[in-house]
Structures are given as structure tokens and as C-alpha cells.
C-alpha positions as CSV (number, residue, x, y, z in Angstrom):
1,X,0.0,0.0,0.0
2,X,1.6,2.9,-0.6
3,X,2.4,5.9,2.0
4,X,2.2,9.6,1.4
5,X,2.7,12.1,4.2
6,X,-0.5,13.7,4.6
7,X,-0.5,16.8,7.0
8,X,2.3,18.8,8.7
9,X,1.3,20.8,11.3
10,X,2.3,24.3,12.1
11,X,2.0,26.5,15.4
12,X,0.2,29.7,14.8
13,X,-1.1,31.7,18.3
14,X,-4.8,31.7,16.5
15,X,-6.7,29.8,14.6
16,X,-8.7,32.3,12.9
17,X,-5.5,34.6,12.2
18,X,-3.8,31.4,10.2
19,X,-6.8,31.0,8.4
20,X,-7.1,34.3,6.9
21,X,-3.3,34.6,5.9
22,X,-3.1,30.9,4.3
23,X,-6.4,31.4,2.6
24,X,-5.5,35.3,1.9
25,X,-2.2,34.0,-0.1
26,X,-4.2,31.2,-2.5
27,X,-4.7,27.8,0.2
28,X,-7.8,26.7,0.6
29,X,-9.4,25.9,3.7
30,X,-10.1,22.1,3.4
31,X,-11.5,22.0,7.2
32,X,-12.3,23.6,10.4
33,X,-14.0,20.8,13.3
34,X,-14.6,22.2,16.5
35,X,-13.3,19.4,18.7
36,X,-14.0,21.2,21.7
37,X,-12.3,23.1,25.0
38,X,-11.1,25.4,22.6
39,X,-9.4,23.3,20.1
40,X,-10.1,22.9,16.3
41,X,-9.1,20.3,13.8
42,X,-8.3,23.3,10.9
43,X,-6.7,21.9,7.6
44,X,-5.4,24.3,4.9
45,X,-3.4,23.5,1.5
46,X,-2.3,25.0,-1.9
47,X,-4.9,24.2,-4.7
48,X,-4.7,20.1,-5.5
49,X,-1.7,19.6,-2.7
50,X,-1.5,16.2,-1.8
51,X,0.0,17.4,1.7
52,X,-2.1,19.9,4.0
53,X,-0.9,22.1,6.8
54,X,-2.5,21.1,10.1
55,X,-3.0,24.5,11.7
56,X,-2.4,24.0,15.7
57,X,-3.0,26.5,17.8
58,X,-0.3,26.4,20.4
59,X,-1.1,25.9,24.2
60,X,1.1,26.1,27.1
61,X,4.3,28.4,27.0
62,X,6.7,25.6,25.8
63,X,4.6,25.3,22.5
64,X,4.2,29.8,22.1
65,X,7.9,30.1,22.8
66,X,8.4,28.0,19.7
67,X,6.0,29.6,17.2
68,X,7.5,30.8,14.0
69,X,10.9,28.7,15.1
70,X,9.6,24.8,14.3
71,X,12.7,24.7,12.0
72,X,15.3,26.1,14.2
73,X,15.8,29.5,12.0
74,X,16.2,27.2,8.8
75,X,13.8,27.4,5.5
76,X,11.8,24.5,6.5
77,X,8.5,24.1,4.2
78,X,8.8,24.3,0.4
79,X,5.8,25.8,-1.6
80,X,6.2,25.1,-5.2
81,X,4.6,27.1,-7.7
82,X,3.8,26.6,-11.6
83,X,3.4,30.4,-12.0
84,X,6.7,31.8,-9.8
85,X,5.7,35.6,-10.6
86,X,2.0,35.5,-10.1
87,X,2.1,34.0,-6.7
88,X,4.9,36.1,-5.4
89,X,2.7,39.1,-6.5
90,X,0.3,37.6,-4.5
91,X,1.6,36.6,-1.6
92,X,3.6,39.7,-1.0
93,X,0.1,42.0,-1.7
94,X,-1.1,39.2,1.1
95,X,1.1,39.9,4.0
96,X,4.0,37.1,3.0
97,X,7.8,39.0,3.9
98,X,10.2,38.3,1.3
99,X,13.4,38.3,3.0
100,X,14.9,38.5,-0.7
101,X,14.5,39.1,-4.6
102,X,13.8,36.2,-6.2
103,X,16.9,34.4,-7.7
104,X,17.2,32.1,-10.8
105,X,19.4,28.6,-9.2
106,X,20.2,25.3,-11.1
107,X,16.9,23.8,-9.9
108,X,14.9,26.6,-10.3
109,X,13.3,30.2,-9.5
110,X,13.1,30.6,-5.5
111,X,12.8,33.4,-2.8
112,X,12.9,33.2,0.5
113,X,9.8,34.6,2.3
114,X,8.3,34.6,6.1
115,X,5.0,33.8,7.1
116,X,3.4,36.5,10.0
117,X,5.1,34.5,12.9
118,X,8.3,33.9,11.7
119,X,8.5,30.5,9.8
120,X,11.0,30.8,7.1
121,X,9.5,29.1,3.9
122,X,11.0,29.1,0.1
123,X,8.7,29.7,-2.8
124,X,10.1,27.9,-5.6
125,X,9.0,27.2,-9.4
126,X,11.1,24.1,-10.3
127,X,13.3,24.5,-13.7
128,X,12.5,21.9,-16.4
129,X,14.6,18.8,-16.2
């Protein structure tokens, strides 16, 4: 049978704040279950992603210390594009933080960018092999 990784999830300090940005910069919003004592099951992913983002609003100090840090300072989540210049209009019109101009590499068109609590991402639009 075979295996695909299906969510990863992401600290955010709100639920409703995540929602708006993901789904202000072109996700959709595949789910949002109340689950109760405050917590939701909210899923959000690019148009026809296999893998969603589970959005997980922290709780307890250990978890808000490490929102916007999950990958330690490091570009950690990869959002590929088919159309590199519309969706860095986009995103950047959207509240996304491009920590560079985008640069043409051996593998591709990519720029660095931050989501609102810090998570370092790359946009990427993968050169023809």
C-alpha cells in the first residue's frame, strides 16, 4: 500500500489569524472541526496539494515560545509554484515577507519569504529537467 505524508502541522497563536493569511495567499481551507475546550481540527493547503498544513493553535508556554521557530531559523516548508511571478505578487500584496529578490538557481526560480510568525518558507518554481 503505498504511503504519502498527509498533514504537517504548524503552530500559529490563533486559529482564525492562520486561516485568513493561508487562505489570503491562495490555500484553501479544506476543514475547520470544533473538537472542543477550545481546540479545532483546521486543515489548509495549496490548490490540489496532496499534503495539507495542520494548523495547531499552540497551548502552554513551551509550545508559544516556539511559534515561528519549528525549523530552528532554517527554511523548513517548500511551496512550489507553476506560475513563480504571479504567486509572489500575491503573496507579498497578502502579507507574506520576502526576505529576498527572487533568484534564478540550477533547480529553479526561489525566494525566500516569512510567514506573519516567523517560519522561514522558500517559494520555488522548479526549472525543467
Amino acid at each position: 500500500m503505498p504511503r504519502r505524508l498527509a498533514l504537517v502541522s504548524l503552530l500559529v497563536p490563533d486559529y482564525d489569524e492562520a486561516i485568513d493569511f493561508f487562505t489570503g495567499i491562495g490555500f484553501n481551507l479544506l476543514e475547520d472541526t470544533d473538537l472542543g475546550h477550545g481546540k479545532r481540527w483546521v486543515r489548509v493547503a495549496p490548490p490540489d496539494a496532496e499534503t495539507a498544513i495542520l494548523l495547531a493553535q499552540a497551548g502552554g508556554e513551551d509550545q508559544h515560545q516556539n511559534i515561528g521557530n519549528q525549523g530552528g531559523g532554517r527554511v523548513w516548508l517548500f511551496l512550489e509554484t507553476l506560475d513563480f511571478e504571479h504567486d509572489f505578487n500575491r503573496m507579498r500584496d497578502a502579507g507574506a515577507v520576502f526576505e529576498e529578490h527572487p533568484r534564478d538557481e540550477a533547480y529553479g526560480r526561489v525566494a525566500v519569504w516569512r510567514d506573519p510568525w516567523g517560519n522561514r518558507w522558500d517559494l520555488i518554481e522548479f526549472a525543467a529537467m
